[in-house]
C-alpha positions, -999 to 999 in steps of 0.1 A, spaced: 670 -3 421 651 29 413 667 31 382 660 0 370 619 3 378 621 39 363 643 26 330 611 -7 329 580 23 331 602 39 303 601 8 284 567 -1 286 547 30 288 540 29 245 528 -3 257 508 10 281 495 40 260 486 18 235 467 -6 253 446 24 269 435 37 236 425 3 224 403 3 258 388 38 247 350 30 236 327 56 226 288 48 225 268 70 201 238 85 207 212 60 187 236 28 203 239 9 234 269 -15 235 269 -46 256 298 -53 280 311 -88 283 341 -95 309 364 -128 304 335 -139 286 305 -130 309 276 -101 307 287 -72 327 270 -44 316 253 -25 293 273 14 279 249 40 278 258 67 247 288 87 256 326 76 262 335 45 280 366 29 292 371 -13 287 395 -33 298 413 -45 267 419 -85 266 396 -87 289 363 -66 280 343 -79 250 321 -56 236 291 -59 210 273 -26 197 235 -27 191 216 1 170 184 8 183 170 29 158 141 17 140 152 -9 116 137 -24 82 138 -65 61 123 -74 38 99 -99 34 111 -119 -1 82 -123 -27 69 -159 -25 40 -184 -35 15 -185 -12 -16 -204 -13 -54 -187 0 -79 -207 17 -99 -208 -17 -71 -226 -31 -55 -196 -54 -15 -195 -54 -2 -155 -53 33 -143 -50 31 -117 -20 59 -98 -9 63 -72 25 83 -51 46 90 -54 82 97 -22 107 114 -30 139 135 -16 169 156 -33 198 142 -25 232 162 -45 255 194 -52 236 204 -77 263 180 -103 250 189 -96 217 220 -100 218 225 -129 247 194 -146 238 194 -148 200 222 -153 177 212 -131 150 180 -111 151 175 -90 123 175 -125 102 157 -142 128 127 -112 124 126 -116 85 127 -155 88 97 -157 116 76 -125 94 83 -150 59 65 -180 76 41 -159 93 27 -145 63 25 -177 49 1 -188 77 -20 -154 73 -22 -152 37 -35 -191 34 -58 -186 62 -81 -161 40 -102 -163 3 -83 -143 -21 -109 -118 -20 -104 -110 15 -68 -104 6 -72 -78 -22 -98 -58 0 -87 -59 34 -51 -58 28 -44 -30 61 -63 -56 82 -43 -87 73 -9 -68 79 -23 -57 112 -30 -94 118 6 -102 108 22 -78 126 7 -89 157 14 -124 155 48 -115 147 56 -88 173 36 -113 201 70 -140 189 99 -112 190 89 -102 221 109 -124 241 141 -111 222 142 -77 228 127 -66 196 94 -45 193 80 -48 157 62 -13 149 49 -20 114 44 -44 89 32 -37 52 25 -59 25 42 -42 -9 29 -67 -38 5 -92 -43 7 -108 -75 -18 -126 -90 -13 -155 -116 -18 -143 -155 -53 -163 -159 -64 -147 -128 -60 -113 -139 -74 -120 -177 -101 -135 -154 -108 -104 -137 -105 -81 -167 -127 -95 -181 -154 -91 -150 -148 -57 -146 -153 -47 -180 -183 -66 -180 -191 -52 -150 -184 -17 -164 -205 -27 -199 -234 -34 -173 -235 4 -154 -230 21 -189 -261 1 -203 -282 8 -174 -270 47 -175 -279 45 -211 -316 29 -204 -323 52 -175 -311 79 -202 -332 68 -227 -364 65 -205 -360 104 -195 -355 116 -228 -387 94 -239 -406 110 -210 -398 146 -217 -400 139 -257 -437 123 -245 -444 152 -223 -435 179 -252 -459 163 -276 -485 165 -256 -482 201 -251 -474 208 -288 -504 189 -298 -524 206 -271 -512 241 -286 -517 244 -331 -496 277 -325 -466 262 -307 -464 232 -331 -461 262 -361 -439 281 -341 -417 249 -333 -417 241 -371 -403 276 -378 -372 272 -355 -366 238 -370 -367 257 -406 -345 280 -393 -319 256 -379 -315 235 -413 -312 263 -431 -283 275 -416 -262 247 -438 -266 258 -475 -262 219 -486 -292 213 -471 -326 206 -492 -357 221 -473 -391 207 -480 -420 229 -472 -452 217 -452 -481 232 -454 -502 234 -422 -529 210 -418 -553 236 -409 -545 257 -446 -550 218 -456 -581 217 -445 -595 249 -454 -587 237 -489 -603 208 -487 -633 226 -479 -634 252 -508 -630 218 -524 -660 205 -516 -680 235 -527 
């Protein structure tokens, strides 16, 4: 009789060795793995090496490292009736990876899904204006509403960023053209203020020059001197109004 049970151990212990390493689980660091038995939740496997029961322990392994989707480009319409292709990226983690896994069939596509129709909402719920200039603000807004949804499986959005907005091609003439009016507009008033200054000073050095005969020769001189520099230039010679007039008056005797 002993025989016989020692011959059946020899017989099935591959068996039995094989089954245990296929009940051999080992939970890395940045994982938790869920625990079903006969089809029910049992536990959750913290990191490190675990046993199961094989044909009877079901397992499912969740990463809960911080996880991105994106957000596909699509039409959206602003309150001010403008269509723009936006596009986005979501950032997420599983905190309770019982929820996410029991609750939800598949989360990560379930997350992009619920962040695609939520930026819908946001995006058509402001003037496109508002959209180019507060961009951090709406995808604070959307991350919100999106986080407040996952909450309930498992799932705590961290970020979410909007990547593109593309405006349609009469739009962006439309704009061009603005700001390069826009830019026409500063450099003619820079020119004008310009202009005004040098008028002023030009004003304020004749006055002076006309105040001073001396200054008025001497500023003569250094214009001589200038244009002479350039050989190809023709210099014309004017007498001082005060030699003028002293010949004038040996005229007149």
């Amino acid at each position: 009789m002993l025989a016989e049970l020692f011959g059946l151990l020899i017989f099935l212990s591959p068996g039995i060795i094989v089954l245990g390493l296929l009940g051999i689980r080992v939970v890395m660091q940045y994982d938790k793995t869920i625990r079903f038995r006969l089809g029910k939740y049992k536990d959750t496997l913290q990191p490190g090496l675990h046993f199961v029961i094989p044909l009877i322990d079901g397992t499912q392994t969740v990463d809960m490292r911080i996880t991105t989707v994106d957000i596909p480009k699509q039409e959206v319409i602003t309150k001010d009736n403008v269509p723009v292709a936006a596009n986005g990226v979501v950032y997420f983690r599983v905190v309770n990876p019982e929820k996410a896994i029991i609750d939800i069939k598949d989360y990560k596509y379930a997350v992009a899904q619920y962040a695609q129709t939520a930026l819908r909402d946001i995006i058509g719920g402001v003037k496109l204006d508002q959209l180019l200039s507060e961009r951090e603000k709406i995808a604070a807004d959307l991350k919100a509403l999106v986080d407040r949804e996952t909450d309930a499986w498992g799932v705590d959005v961290t970020a979410i960023k909007l990547q593109d907005i593309e405006l349609p091609a009469d739009m962006k003439r439309a704009m061009a053209r603005e700001a390069e009016a826009e830019r026409e507009k500063r450099a003619n008033i820079i020119s004008a203020e310009g202009e005004s200054v040098a008028a002023g000073n030009l004003a304020k050095a004749a006055r002076i020059l006309s105040s001073t005969p001396s200054a008025l020769h001497l500023r003569t001189l250094q214009t001589i001197s200038d244009v002479s520099a350039d050989q190809s230039n023709t210099i014309i010679f004017a007498l001082p109004l005060e030699l003028m007039e002293a010949f004038k008056g040996k005229a007149k005797k």
